[in-house]
N, C-alpha and C positions, 0 to 999 in steps of 0.2 A: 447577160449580166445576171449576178445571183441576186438572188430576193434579201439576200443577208447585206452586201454592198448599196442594194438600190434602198434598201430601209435605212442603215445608215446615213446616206446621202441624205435622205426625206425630215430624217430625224436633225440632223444639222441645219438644212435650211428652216424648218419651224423655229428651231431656238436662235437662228438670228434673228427670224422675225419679230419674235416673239420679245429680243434684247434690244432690237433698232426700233418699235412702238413702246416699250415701256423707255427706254433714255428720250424718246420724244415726248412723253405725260410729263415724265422729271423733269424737262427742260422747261417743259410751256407753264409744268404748276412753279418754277422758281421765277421765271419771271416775269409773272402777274402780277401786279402788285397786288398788297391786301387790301380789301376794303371793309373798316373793322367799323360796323354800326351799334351804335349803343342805342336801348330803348331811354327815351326822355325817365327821368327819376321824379318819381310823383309819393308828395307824403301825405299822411290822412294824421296831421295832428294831434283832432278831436277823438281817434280810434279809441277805445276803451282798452285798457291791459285787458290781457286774457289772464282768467281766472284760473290757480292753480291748485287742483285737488289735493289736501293733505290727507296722508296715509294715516290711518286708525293708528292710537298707539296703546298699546299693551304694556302693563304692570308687569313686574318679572312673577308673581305670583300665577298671573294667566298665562303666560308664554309658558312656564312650568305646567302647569294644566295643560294646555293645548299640548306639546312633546309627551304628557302622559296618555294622554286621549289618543292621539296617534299609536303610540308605541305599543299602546293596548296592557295585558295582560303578561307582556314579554319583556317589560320595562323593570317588575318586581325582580326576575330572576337574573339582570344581566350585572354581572361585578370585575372588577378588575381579571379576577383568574380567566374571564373567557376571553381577554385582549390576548393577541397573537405577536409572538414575540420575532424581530427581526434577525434568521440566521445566515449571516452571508456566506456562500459559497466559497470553496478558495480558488484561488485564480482571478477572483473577482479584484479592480484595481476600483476601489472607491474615490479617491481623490483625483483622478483622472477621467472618471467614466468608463474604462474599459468594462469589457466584457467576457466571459470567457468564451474560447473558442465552440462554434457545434453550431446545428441548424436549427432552424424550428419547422414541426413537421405541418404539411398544409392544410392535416385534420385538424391540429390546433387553433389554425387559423381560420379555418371554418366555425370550428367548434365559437367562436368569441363572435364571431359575424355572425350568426343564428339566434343567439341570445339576445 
C-alpha cells in the first residue's frame, strides 16, 4: 500500500472521529437542561451617592492664554495665507467616494507606520 493511500485513509478516519465526538458535545450540551442561578439582590439604602469631581472651568480669556502658552512664539506668525488649500485631483469622483485608479507604494506605508 502507498504512504499517500494509507495517509489518506488515516486522515479520514480522524475527521469522523473527530465529527462523531463533536455531534456527541452538541447533542448532550442541547439537551441538558439550563440551570440559570441568580445571586439573591441585596441593597444598601443608607450607601451615600458617590461624590462627583467637577472639572475646573476656565474664562475664555484663560483658555486664550493657555492656546497662546502652548503655541509658543509660533502662534504670532501663523495667518490665513499658511492654510492649505484643497486641490482635488481629476478622476477623483467626490460624491461617491471613488478613488482614482493606482497603488500605494509599501515605502509609503512604512513611511506613516514609523512616524
Amino acid at each position: 500500500m502507498k504512504t499517500s493511500a494509507l495517509k489518506l485513509i488515516i486522515k479520514e478516519a480522524v475527521k469522523e472521529a473527530i465529527q462523531e465526538e463533536l455531534k456527541e458535545i452538541l447533542l448532550e450540551a442541547v439537551k441538558t437542561p439550563r440551570v440559570i442561578t441568580q445571586a439573591p439582590i441585596t441593597e444598601n439604602i443608607n450607601a451615600p451617592s458617590p461624590i462627583i469631581p467637577q472639572s475646573p472651568t476656565m474664562s475664555s480669556q484663560d483658555k486664550r492664554d493657555a492656546y497662546k502658552n502652548i503655541l509658543g512664539d509660533t502662534a504670532a506668525s501663523f495667518t490665513s495665507n499658511n492654510a492649505q488649500s484643497f486641490q482635488p485631483q481629476a478622476g477623483m469622483d467626490t460624491a461617491n467616494g471613488t478613488l482614482p485608479a493606482g497603488e500605494v507604494d509599501m515605502n509609503q506605508i512604512l513611511g506613516l507606520m514609523n512616524k
